[in-house]
Backbone bond lengths (Angstrom), bond angles and torsions (degrees), N, CA, C in turn:
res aa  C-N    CA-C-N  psi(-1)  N-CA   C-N-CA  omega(-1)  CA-C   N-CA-C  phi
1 X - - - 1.461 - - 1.527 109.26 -
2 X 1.292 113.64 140.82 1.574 124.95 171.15 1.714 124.65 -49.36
3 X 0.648 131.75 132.30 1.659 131.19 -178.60 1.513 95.51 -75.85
4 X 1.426 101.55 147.23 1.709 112.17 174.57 1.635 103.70 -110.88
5 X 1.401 91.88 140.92 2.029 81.63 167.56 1.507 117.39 -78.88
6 X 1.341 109.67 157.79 1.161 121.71 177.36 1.770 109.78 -39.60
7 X 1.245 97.33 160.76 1.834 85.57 173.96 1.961 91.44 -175.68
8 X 1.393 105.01 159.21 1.477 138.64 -176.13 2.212 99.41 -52.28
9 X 0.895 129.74 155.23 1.483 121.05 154.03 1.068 88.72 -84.82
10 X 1.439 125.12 151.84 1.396 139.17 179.16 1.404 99.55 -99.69
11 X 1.545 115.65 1.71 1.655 90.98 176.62 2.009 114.15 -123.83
12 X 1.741 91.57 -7.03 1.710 111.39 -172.73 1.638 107.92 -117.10
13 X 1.560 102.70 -29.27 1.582 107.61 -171.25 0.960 121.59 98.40
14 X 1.701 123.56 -34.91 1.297 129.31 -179.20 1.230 122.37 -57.33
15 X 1.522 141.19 145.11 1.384 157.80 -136.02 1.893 94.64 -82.65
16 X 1.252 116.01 148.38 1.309 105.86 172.18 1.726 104.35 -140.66
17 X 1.796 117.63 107.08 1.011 108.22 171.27 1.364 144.45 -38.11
18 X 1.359 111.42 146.60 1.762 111.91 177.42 2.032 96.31 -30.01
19 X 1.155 94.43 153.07 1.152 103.52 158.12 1.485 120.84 -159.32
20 X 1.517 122.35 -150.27 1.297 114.81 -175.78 1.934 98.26 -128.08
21 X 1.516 109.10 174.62 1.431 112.51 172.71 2.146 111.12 -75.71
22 X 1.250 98.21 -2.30 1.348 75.14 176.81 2.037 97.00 -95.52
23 X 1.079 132.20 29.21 1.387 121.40 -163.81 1.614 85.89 -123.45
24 X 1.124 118.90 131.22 1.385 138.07 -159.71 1.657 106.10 -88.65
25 X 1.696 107.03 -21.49 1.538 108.60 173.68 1.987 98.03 -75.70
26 X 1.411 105.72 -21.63 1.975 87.02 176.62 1.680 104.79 -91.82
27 X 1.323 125.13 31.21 1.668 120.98 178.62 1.896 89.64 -136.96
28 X 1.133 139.40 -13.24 1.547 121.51 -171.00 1.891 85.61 -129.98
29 X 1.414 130.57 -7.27 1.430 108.13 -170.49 1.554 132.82 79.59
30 X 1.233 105.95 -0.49 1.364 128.42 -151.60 1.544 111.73 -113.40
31 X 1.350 117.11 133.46 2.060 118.07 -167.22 1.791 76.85 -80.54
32 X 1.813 94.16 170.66 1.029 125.67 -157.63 1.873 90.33 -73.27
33 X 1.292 95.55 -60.17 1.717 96.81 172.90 1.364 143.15 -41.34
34 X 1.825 118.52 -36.30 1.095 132.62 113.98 1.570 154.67 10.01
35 X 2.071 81.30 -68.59 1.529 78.81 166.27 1.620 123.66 -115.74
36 X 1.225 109.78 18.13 1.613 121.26 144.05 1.462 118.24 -80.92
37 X 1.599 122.68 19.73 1.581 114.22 171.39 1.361 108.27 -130.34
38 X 1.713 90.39 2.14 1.723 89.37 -171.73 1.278 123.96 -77.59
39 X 1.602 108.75 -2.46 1.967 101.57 166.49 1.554 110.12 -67.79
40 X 1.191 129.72 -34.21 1.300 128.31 -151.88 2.052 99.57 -120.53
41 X 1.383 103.19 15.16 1.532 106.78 156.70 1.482 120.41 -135.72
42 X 1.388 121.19 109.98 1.628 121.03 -165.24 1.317 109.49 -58.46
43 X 1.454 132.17 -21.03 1.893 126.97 -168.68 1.740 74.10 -85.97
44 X 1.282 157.96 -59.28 1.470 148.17 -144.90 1.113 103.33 -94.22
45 X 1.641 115.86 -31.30 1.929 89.56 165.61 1.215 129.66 -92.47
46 X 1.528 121.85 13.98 1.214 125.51 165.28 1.085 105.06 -92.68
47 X 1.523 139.52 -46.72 1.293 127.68 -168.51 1.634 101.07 -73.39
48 X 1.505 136.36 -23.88 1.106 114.67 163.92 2.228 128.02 -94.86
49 X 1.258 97.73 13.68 1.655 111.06 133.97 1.283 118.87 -60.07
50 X 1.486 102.14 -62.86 1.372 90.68 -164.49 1.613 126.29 -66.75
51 X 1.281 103.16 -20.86 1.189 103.48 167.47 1.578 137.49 -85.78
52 X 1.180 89.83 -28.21 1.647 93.60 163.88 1.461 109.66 -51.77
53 X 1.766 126.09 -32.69 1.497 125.39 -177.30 0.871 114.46 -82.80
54 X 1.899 132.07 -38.80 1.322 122.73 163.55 1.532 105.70 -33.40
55 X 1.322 130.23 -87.75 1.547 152.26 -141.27 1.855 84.39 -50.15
56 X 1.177 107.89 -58.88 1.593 106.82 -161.39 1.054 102.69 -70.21
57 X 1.494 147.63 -21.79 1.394 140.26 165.19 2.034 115.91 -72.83
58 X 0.999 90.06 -12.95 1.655 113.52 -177.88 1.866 108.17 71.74
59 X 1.573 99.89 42.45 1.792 98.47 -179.85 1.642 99.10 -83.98
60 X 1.512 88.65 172.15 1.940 100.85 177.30 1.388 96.24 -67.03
61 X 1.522 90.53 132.54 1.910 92.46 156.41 1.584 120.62 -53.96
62 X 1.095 111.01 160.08 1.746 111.26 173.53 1.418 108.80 -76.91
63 X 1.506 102.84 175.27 1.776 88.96 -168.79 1.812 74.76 -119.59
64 X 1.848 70.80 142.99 2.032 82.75 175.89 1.537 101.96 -82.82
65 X 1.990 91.35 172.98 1.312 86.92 159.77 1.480 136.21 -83.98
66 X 1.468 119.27 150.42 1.614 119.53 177.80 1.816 113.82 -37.93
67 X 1.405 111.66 129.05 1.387 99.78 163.91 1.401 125.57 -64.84
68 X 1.422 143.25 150.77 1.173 131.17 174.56 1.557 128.62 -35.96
69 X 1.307 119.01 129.18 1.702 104.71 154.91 1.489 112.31 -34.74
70 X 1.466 98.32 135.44 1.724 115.68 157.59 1.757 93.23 -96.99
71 X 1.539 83.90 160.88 1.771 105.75 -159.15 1.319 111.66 -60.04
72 X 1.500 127.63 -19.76 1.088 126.67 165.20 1.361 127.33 -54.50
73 X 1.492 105.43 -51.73 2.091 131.82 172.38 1.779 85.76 -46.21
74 X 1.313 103.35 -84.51 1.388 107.14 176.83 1.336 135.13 -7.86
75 X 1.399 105.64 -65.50 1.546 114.16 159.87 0.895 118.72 -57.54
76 X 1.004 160.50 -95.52 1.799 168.37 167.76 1.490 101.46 -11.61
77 X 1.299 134.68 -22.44 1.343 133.56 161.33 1.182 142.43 -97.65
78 X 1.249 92.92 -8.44 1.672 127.23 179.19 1.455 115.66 57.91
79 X 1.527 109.33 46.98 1.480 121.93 164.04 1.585 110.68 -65.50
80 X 1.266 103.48 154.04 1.805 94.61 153.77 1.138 125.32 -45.39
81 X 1.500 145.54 153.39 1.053 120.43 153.02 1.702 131.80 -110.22
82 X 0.634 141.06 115.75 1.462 145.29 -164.27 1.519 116.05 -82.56
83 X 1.626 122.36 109.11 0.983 144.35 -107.77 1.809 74.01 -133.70
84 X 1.574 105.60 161.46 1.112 121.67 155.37 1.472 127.62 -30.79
85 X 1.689 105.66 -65.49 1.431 84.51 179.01 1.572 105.84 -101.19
86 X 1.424 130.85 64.15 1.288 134.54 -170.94 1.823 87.84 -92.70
87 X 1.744 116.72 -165.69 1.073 133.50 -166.05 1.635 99.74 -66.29
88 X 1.450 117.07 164.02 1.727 116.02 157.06 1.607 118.64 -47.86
89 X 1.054 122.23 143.40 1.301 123.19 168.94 1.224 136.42 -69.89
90 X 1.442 115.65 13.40 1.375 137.44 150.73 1.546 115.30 -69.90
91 X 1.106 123.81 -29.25 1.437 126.90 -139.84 1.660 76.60 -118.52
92 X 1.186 136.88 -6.07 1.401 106.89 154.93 1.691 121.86 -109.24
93 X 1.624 94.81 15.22 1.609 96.08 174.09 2.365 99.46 -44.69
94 X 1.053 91.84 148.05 1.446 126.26 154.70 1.124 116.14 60.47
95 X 2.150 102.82 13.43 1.392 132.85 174.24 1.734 113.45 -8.09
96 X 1.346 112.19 121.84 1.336 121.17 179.74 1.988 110.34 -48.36
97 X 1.397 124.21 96.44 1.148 133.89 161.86 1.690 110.83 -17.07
98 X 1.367 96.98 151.82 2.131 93.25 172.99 1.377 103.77 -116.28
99 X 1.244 121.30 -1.36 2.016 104.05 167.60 1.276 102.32 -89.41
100 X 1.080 108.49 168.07 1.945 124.58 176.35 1.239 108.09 -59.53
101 X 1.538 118.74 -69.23 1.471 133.26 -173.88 1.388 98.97 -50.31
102 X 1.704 141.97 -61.59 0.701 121.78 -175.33 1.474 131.21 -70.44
103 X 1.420 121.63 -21.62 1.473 126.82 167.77 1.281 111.63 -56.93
104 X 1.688 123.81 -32.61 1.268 110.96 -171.71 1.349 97.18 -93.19
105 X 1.224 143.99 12.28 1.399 138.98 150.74 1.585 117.70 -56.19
106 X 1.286 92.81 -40.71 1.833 120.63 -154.52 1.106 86.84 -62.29
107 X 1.674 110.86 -67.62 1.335 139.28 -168.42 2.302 101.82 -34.78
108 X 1.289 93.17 -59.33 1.460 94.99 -147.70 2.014 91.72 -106.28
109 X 1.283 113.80 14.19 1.256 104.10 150.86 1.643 98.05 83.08
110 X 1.573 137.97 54.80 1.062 131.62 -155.52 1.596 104.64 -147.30
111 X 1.323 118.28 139.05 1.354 110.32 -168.79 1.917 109.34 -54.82
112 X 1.190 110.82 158.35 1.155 133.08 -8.31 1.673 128.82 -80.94
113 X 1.672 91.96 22.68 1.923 101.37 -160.80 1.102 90.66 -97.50
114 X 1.440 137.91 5.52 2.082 130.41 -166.77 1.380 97.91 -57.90
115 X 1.341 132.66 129.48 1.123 134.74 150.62 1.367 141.89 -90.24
116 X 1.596 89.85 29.79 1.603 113.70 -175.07 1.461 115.00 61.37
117 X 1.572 95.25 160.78 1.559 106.49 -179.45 1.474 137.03 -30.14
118 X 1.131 109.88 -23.55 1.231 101.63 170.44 1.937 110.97 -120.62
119 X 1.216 91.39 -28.07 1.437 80.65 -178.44 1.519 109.11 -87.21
120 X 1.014 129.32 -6.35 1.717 130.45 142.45 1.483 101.84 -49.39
121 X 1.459 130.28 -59.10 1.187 114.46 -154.90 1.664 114.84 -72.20
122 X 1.314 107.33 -51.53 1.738 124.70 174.38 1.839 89.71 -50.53
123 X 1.449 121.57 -61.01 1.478 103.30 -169.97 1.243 122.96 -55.19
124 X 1.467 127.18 -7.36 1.343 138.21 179.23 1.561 104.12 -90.07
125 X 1.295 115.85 -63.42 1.166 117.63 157.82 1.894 137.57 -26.97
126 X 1.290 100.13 -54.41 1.147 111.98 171.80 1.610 124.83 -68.31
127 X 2.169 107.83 -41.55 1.546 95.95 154.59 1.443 123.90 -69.79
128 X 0.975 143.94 -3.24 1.409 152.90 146.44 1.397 121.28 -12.74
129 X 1.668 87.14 -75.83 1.515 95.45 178.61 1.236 119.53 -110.04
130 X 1.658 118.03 20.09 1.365 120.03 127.78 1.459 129.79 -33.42
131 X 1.695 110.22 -57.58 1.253 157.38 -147.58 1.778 82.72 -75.63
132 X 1.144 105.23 -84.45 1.786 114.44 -178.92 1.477 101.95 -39.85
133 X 1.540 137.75 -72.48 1.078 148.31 -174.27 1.508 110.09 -28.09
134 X 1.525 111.19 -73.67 1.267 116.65 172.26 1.331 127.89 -54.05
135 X 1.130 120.13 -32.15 1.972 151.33 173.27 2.029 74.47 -59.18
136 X 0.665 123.83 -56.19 1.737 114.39 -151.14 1.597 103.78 -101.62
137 X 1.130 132.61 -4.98 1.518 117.45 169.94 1.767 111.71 -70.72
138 X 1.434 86.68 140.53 1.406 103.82 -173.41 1.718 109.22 -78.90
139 X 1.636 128.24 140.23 1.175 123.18 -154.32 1.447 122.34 -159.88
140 X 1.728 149.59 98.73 1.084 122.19 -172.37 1.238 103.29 -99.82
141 X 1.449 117.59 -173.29 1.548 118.32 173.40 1.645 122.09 92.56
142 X 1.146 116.68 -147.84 1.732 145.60 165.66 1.300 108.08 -75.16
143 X 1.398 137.63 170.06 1.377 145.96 124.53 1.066 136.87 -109.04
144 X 1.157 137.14 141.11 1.404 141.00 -161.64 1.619 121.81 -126.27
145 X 1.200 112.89 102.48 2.076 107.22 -172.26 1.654 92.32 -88.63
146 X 1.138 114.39 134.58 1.204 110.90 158.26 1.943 105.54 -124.39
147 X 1.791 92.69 117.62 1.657 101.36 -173.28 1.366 123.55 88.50
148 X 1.672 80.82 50.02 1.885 104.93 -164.98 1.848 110.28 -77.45
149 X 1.142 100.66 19.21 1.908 107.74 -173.45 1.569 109.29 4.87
150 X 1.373 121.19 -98.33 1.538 121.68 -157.84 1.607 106.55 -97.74
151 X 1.118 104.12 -1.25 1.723 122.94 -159.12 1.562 115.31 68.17
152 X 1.153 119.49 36.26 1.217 107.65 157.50 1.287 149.68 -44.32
153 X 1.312 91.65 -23.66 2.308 111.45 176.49 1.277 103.82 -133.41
154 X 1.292 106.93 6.62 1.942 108.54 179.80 1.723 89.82 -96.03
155 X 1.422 133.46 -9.64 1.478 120.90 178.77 1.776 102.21 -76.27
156 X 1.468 99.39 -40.58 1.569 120.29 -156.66 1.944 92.05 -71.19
157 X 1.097 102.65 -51.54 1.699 109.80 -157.08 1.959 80.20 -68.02
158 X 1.719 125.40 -56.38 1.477 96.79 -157.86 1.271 109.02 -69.77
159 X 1.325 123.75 2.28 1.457 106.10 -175.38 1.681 106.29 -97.78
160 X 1.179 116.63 4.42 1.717 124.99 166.89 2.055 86.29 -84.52
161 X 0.955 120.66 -74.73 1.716 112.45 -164.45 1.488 106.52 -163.19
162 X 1.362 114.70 -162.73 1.301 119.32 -175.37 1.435 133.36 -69.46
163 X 1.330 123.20 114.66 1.563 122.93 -108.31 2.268 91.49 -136.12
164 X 1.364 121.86 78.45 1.539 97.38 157.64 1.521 144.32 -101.34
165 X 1.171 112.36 123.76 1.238 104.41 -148.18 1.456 104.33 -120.51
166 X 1.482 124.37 122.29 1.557 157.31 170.05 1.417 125.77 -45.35
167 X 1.134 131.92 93.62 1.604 116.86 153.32 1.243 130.07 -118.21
168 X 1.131 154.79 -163.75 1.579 174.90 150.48 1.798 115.41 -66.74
169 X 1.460 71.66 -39.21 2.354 74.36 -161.79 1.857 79.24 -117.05
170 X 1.188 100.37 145.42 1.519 123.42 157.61 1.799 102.08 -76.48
171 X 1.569 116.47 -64.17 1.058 86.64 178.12 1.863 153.50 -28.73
172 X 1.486 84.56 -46.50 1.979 117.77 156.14 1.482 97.68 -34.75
173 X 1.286 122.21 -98.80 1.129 125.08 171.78 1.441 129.78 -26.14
174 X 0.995 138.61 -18.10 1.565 146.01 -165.44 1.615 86.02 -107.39
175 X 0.893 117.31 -66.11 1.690 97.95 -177.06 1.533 115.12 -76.46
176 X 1.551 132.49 -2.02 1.568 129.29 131.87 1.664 115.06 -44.01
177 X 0.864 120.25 -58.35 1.724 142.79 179.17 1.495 88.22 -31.79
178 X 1.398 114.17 -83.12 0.972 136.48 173.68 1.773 132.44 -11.09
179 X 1.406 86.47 -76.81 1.476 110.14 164.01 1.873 115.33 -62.74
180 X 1.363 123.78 -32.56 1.527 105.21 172.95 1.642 112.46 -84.06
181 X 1.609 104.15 -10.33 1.600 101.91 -160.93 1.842 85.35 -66.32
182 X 1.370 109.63 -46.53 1.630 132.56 -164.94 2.074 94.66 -48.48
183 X 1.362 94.02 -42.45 1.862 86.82 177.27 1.621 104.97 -98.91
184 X 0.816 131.26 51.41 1.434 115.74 -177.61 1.260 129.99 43.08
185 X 1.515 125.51 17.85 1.565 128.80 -167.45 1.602 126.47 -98.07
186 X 0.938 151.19 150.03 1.074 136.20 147.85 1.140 124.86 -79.00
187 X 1.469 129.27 176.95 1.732 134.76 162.02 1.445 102.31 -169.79
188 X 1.674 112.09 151.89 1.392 108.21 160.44 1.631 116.22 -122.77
189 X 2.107 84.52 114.04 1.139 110.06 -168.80 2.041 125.23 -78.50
190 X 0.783 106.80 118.79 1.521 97.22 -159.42 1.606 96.40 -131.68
191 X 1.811 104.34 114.35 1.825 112.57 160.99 1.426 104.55 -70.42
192 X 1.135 81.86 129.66 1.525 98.20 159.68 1.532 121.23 -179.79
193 X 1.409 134.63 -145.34 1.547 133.36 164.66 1.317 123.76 -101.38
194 X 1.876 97.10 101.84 1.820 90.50 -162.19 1.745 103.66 -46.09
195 X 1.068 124.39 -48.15 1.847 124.94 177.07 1.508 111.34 -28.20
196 X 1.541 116.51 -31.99 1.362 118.52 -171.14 1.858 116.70 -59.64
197 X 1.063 101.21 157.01 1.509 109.27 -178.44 1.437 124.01 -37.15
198 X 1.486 136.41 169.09 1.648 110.25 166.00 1.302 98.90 -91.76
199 X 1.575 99.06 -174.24 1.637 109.58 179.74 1.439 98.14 -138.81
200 X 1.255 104.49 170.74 2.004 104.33 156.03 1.520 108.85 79.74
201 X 1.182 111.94 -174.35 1.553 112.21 169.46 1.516 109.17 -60.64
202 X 1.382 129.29 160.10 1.140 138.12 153.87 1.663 135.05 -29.99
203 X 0.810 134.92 124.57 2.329 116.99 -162.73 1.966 87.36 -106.63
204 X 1.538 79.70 138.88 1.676 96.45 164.91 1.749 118.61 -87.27
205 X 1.748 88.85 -11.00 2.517 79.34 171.24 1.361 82.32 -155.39
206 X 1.314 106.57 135.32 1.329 125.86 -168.70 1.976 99.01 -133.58
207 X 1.536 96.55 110.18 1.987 107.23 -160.64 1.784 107.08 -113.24
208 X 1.566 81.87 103.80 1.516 84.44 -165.18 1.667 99.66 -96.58
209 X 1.508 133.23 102.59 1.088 115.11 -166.69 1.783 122.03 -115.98
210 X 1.154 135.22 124.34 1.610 131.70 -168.25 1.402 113.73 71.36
211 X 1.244 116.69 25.49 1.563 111.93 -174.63 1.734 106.59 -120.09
212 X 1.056 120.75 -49.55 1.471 116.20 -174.22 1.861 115.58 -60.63
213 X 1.367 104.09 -39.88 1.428 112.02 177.85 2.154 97.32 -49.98
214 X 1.064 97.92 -54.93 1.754 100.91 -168.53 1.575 112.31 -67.25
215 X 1.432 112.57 6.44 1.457 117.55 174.75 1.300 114.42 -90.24
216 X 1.708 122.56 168.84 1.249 153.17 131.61 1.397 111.51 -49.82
217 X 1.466 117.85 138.03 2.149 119.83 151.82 1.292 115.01 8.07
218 X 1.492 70.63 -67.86 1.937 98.26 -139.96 1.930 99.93 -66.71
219 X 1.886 105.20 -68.92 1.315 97.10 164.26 1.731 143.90 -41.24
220 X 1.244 105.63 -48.76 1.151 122.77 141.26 1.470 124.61 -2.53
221 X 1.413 103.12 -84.79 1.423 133.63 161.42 1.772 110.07 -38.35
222 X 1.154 122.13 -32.57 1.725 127.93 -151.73 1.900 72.02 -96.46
223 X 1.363 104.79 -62.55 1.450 96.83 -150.10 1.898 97.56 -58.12
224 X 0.790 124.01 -55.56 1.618 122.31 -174.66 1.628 109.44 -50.69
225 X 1.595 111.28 -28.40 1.744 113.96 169.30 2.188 101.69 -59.98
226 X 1.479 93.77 -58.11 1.398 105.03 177.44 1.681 114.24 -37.52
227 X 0.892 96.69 -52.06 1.773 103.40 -160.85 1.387 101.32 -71.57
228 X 1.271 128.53 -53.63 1.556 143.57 176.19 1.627 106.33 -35.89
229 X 2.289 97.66 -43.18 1.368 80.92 -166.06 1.466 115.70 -95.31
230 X 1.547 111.37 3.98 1.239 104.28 157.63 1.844 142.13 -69.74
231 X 1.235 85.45 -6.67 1.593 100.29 -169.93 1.436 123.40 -91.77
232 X 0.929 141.69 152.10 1.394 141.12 -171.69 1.406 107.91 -110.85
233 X 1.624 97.06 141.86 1.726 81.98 -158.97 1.789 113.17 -71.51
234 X 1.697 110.00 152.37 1.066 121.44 -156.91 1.327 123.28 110.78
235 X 1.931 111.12 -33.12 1.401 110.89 -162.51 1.764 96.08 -82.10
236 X 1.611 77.11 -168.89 1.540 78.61 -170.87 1.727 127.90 -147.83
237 X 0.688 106.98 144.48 1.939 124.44 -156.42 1.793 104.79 -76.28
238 X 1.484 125.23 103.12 1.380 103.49 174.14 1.342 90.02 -133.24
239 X 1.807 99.89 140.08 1.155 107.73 -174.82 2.061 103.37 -131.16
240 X 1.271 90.19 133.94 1.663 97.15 164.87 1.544 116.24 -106.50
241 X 1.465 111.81 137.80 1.316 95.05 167.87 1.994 102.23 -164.17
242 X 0.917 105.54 -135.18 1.734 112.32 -163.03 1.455 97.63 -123.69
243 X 1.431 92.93 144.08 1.660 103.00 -179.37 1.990 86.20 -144.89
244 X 1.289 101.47 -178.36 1.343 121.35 -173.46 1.594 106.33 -120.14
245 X 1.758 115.78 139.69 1.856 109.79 -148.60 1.709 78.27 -70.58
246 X 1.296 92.39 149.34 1.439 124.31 133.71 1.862 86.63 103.63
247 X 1.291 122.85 39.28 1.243 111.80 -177.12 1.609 119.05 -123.22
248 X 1.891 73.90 136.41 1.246 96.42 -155.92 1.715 125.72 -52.50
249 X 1.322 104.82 137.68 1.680 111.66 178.29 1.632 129.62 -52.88
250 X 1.036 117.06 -32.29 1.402 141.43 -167.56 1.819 91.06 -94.95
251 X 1.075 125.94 -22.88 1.447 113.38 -177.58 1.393 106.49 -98.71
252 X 1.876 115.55 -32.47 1.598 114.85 162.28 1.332 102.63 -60.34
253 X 1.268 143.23 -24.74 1.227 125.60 -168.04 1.552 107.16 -71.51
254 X 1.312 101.81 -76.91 1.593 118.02 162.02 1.748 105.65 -14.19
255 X 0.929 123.40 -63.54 1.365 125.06 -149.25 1.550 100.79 -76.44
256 X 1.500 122.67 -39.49 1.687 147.24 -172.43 1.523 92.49 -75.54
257 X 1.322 147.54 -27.78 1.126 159.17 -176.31 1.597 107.76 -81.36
258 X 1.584 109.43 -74.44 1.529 110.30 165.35 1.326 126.13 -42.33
259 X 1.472 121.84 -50.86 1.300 147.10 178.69 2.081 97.77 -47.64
260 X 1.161 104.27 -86.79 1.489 111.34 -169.68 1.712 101.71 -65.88
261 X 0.779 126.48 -56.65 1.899 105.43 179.25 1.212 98.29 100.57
262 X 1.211 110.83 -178.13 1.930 121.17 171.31 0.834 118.20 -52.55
263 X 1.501 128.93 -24.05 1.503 118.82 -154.01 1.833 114.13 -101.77
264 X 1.916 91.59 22.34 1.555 88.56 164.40 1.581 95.67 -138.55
265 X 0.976 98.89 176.13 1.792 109.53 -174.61 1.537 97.15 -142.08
266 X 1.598 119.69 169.05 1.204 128.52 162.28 1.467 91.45 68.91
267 X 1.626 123.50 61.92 1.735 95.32 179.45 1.796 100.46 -106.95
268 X 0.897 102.56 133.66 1.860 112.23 167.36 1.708 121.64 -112.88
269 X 1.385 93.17 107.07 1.672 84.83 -169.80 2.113 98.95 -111.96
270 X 1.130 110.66 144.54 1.546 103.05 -179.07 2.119 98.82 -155.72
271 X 1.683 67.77 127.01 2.071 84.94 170.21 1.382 100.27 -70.10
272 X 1.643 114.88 149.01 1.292 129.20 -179.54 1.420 111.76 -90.57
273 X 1.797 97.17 -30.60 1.900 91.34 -163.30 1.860 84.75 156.49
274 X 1.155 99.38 -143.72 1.667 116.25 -165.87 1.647 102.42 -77.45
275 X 1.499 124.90 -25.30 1.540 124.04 179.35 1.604 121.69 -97.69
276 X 1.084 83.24 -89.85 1.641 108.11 176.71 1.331 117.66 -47.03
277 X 1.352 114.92 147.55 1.753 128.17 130.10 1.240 130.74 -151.15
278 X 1.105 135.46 146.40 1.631 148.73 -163.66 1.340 99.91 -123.40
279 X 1.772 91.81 138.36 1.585 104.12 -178.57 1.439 92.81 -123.83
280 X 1.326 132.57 164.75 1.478 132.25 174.68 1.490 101.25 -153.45
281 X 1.283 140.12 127.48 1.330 152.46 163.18 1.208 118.87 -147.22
282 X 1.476 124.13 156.54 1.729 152.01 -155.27 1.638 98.08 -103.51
283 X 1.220 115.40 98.98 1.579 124.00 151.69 1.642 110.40 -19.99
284 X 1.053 146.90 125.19 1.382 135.19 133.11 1.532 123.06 -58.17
């Protein structure tokens, strides 16, 4: 039998060694631990139905997801890198990709990023009312994306007002370009290091989105100095990003509290469900 590459559990995150086609974690996607719970959990005993029928019909296995870059990949690509004491290693399951093509996979739930039937569906769900959330924060001034990848919220934010939005890769940006020319929008798109200093007048919502979860402390720390100092006081900080299902509220709070410091007020942080969470707070 063929060796499989390593790959993500699609339902825990945890790493799943090479293996072979007779091992039932390379036909359902699923860690070994996983699939000893899947009688008595319906998302794990369907995905291991279904696989028991692939194999017995003799179809291609599905392709898992990629395990994370190790810090080396990282470097040489100029990912964040996520440091010892960076986030849990849950919270970078299904880590936002750095090519275009593949972000807009990520984005819209497409192999090799599908997170299966249901967690495709809740992840659709959950950017949703991202989508509304952000659509509804109250805001004067400029706007500012910092880690605007394909423009996915740089369409949404320019069509609220005057909209600049940050990346790393030009490529990123070129398929942002792309995507507002497609709605009629403008933005001013600028490569560079979202971490870098602000410029320009002061921004009244500053949208930091999928980036802090994939940090270290320390960086971490730089980007929330960054964002603060773009803002004028009053404005205000909204951030989307990745959490791990079933996590707890009272510990996003805690953490959205440590994270921002004094120098915001009014902070509201809320879990969506199994993906997401959004934090929103007032610059002093």
């Amino acid at each position: 039998m063929s060796a499989v590459a390593p790959f993500s559990c699609s339902w825990c995150g945890l790493p799943v060694s090479a293996t072979t086609l007779e091992d039932l974690s390379a036909w359902t996607l699923l860690c070994p631990a996983c699939l000893e719970r899947a009688p008595g959990q319906p998302y794990l005993k369907a995905k291991l139905k279904e696989g028991l029928r692939r194999r017995a019909e003799g179809a291609q296995p599905p392709v898992g997801i990629p395990l994370a870059p190790t810090p080396a990949t990282r470097a040489a690509t100029g990912a964040p890198e996520v440091g010892e004491s960076g986030v849990p290693a849950r919270l970078g399951l299904l880590p936002p990709p750095q090519h275009p093509d593949e972000l807009e996979a990520w984005y819209l739930n497409r192999a090799p990023y599908d997170r299966g039937p249901l967690g495709g569906a809740t992840w659709q769900g959950e950017l949703d009312r991202a989508v509304l959330w952000l659509d509804a924060l109250p805001y004067e001034g400029r706007i500012v994306e910092l880690g605007a990848g394909i423009g996915f919220w740089t369409v949404l934010l320019a069509s609220r007002g005057d909209t600049s939005a940050y990346d790393a890769r030009e490529d990123r940006l070129e398929r942002a370009r792309r995507r507002l020319i497609a709605h009629g929008l403008t933005a001013h798109l600028h490569p560079r290091a979202i971490d870098a200093g602000p410029e320009g007048a002061p921004a009244g919502l500053v949208v930091v989105p999928f980036v802090l979860s994939q940090l270290a402390a320390e960086p971490r720390a730089r980007m929330i100095d960054v964002a603060h100092a773009w803002l004028a006081p009053g404005g205000r900080i909204a951030v989307i990003d990745l959490a791990p299902p079933n996590f707890d509220p009272a510990t996003l709070e805690q953490a959205a509290g440590e994270m921002l410091g004094s120098r915001f007020s009014d902070r509201r942080a809320e879990v969506l469900g199994r993906h997401l969470v959004l934090i929103e707070a007032t610059a002093r």
